[in-house]
C-alpha positions in Angstrom: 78.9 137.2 43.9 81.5 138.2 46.5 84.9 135.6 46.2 87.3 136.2 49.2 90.5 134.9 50.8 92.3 135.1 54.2 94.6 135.6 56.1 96.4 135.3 59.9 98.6 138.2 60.2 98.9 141.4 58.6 101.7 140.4 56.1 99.1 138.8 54.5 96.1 140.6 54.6 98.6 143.4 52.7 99.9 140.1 50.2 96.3 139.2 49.9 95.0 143.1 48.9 97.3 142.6 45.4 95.2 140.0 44.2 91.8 142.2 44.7 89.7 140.3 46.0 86.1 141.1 46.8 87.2 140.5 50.6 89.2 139.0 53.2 88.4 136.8 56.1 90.6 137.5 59.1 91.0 134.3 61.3 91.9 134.3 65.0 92.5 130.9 64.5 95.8 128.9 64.9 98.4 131.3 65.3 97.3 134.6 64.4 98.9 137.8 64.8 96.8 140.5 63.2 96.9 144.1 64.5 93.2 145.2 63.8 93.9 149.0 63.2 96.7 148.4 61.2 94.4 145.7 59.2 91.4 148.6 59.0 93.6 151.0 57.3 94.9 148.7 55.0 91.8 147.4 53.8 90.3 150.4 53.9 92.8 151.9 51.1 92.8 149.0 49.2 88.9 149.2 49.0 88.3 145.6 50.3 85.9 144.5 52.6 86.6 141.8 55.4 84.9 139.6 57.5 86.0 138.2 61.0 86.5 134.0 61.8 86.6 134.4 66.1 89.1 132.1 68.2 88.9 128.8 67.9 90.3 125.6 69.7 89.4 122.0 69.5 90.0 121.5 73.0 88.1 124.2 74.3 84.8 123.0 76.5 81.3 124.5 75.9 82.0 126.6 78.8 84.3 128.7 77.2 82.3 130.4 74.4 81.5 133.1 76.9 85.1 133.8 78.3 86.8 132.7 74.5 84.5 134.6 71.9 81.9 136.7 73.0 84.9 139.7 74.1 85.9 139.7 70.5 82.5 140.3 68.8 82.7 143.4 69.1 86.0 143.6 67.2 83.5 143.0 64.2 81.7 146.6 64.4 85.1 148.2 65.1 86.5 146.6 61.8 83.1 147.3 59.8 83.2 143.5 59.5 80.7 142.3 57.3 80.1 139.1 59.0 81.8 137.4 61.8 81.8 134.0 62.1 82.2 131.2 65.0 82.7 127.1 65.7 80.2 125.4 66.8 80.2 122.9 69.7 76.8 121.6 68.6 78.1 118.5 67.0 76.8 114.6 68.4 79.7 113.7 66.5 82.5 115.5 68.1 81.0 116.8 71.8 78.3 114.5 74.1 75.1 115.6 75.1 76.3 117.6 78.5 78.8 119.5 76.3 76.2 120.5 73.8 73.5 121.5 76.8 76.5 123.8 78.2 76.9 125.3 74.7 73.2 125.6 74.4 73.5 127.5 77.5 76.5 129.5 76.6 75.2 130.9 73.2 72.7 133.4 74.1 75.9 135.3 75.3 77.2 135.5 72.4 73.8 136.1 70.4 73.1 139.5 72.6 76.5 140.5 72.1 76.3 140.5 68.4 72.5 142.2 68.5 74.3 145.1 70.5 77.5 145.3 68.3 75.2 145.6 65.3 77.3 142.8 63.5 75.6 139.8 62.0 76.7 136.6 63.6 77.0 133.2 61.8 77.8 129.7 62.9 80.5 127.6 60.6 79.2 123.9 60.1 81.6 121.2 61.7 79.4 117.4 61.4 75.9 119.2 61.8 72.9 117.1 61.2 69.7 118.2 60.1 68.0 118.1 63.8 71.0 119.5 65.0 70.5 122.1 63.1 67.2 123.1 63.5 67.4 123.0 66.8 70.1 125.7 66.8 68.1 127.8 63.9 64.9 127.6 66.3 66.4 128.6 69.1 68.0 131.8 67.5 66.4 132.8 64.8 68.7 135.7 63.6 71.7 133.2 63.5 73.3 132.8 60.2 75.6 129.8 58.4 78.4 129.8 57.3 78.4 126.9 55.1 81.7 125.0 54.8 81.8 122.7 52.4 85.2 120.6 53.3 83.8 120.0 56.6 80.4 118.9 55.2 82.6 115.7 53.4 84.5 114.9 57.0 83.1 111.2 58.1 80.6 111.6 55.2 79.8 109.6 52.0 77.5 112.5 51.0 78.3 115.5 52.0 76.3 117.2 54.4 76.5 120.7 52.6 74.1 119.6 50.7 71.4 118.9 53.0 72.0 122.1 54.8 71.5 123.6 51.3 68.3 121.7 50.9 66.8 122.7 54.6 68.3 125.8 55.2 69.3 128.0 51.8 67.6 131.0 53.4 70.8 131.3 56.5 73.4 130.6 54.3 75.7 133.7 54.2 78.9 132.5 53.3 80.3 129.5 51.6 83.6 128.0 52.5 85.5 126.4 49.9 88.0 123.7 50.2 88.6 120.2 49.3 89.8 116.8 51.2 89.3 113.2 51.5 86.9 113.1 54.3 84.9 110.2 54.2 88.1 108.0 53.9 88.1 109.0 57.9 84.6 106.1 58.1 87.4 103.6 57.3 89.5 104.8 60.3 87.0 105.3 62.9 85.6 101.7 61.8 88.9 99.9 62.4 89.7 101.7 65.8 85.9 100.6 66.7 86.7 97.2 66.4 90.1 97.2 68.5 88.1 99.6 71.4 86.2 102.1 72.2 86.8 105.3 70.3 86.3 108.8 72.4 84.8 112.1 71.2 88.2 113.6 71.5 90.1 111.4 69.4 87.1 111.4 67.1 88.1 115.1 66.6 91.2 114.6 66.6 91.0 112.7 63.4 88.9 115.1 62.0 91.5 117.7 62.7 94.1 115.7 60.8 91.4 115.0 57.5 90.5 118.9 57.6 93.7 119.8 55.2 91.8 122.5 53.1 93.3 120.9 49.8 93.5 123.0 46.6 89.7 123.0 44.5 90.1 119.1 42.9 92.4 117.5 44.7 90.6 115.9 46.6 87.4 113.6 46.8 84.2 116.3 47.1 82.3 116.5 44.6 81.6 120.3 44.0 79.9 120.3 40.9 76.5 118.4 42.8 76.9 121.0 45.9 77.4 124.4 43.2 74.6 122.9 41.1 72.4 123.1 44.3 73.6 126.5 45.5 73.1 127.9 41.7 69.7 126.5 41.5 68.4 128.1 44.6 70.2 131.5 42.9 72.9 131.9 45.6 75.1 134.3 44.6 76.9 136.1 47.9 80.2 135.5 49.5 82.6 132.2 48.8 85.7 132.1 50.6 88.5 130.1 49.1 90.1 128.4 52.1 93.0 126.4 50.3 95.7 126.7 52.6 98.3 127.7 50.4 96.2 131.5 49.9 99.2 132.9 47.8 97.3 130.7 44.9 94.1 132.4 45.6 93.9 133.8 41.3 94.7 130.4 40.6 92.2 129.3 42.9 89.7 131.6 41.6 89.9 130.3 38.6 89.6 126.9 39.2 86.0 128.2 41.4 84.9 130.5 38.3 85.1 127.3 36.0 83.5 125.0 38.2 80.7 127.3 39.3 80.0 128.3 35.1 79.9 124.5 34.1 77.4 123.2 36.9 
């Protein structure tokens, strides 16, 4: 078992390298500011490996994969990246069906850029259903997931971790960790519904605003369940803690360790 954190800049990738953990996830989300060869050597004498989250943007069309990620795949090989992970735009619940065709479209792109990097590519789950998945697993065979569990409980009663779990244990490569109140989001949507119609973008939009990567407990997800199901299938690789406030990552860790032992 591999138990990371992250971080946006390289002030923190040095503040995260105290706390040892087993590796860091670099995110060129939001507003990032990391300067990569600085990042290499620092990780590199700390003796901690990384992985790399490419840009993302909520407003971004399906268009834009090829222009927004697929030139910074190969920043994965040059950082010896273990995995580098992307958004997907694959989602009926956030993008219509000519959005997700054009993504469709798009990928490939980005698939042959990570084959001729050498770096193993996975896709993070934002509202993916079963046939949405499997449509994308078909399709590309080498893709992997990276499984976040917070997203899996936005506009959910069950989370949908743990059908992806279920159906697809064998591409998980990475587990997301963070906690919310997600399905209180059905509740919203429901009362906008019945005033007008709701768009995709405001849809999002909300699910921006219930995406708030809450400390392990404190919120509604039920982690014991979706741990039981990873432990059961013997999954023991990477977890990243994604609690935004990543100075607590020990105490974070902690919190993990005692919920992953018990389930």
């Amino acid at each position: 078992m591999k138990i990371g954190t992250f971080a946006r800049n390289n002030e923190q990738i040095r503040s995260a390298t105290k706390n040892e953990p087993d590796f860091i996830d670099l995110r060129m989300d939001l507003n990032f500011t990391i300067d990569f060869t600085e990042a290499k050597k620092d990780l590199n004498d700390a003796g901690i490996q990384c992985t790399l989250h490419l840009p993302s943007n909520p407003d971004w069309k399906p268009i834009e994969l090829s222009r927004g990620i697929v030139p910074y795949i190969d920043l994965g090989r040059q950082i010896d990246a273990e995995l580098v992970t992307f958004h997907t735009m694959l989602s009926s619940l956030f993008y219509d069906d000519d959005d997700i065709d054009i993504f469709l479209r798009a990928l490939p792109l980005a698939c042959e850029a990570s084959k001729e990097s050498g770096v193993t590519l996975a896709v993070e789950t934002q509202g993916l259903y079963y046939t949405e998945t499997q449509l994308l697993f078909d399709m590309f065979p080498d893709m992997k997931m990276a499984l976040d569990i917070g997203h899996g409980q936005i506009l959910a009663t069950r989370n949908r971790a743990l059908d992806h779990i279920s159906t697809f244990y064998d591409r998980i490569a990475m587990v997301n960790v963070h906690d919310n109140h997600g399905s209180k989001m059905i509740d919203d949507v429901l009362k906008l519904k019945k005033e007008r119609e709701v768009s995709q973008g405001e849809i999002r939009e909300l699910a921006v605003r219930y995406d708030t990567h809450l400390p392990i407990g404190e919120g509604e997800i039920d982690f014991d369940t979706i741990f039981r199901e990873l432990k059961q299938r013997g999954y023991d690789n990477r977890f990243l803690l994604m609690c935004e406030c990543f100075s607590d990552f020990p105490k974070e860790k902690e919190k993990f360790m005692e919920l992953w032992l018990k389930s």
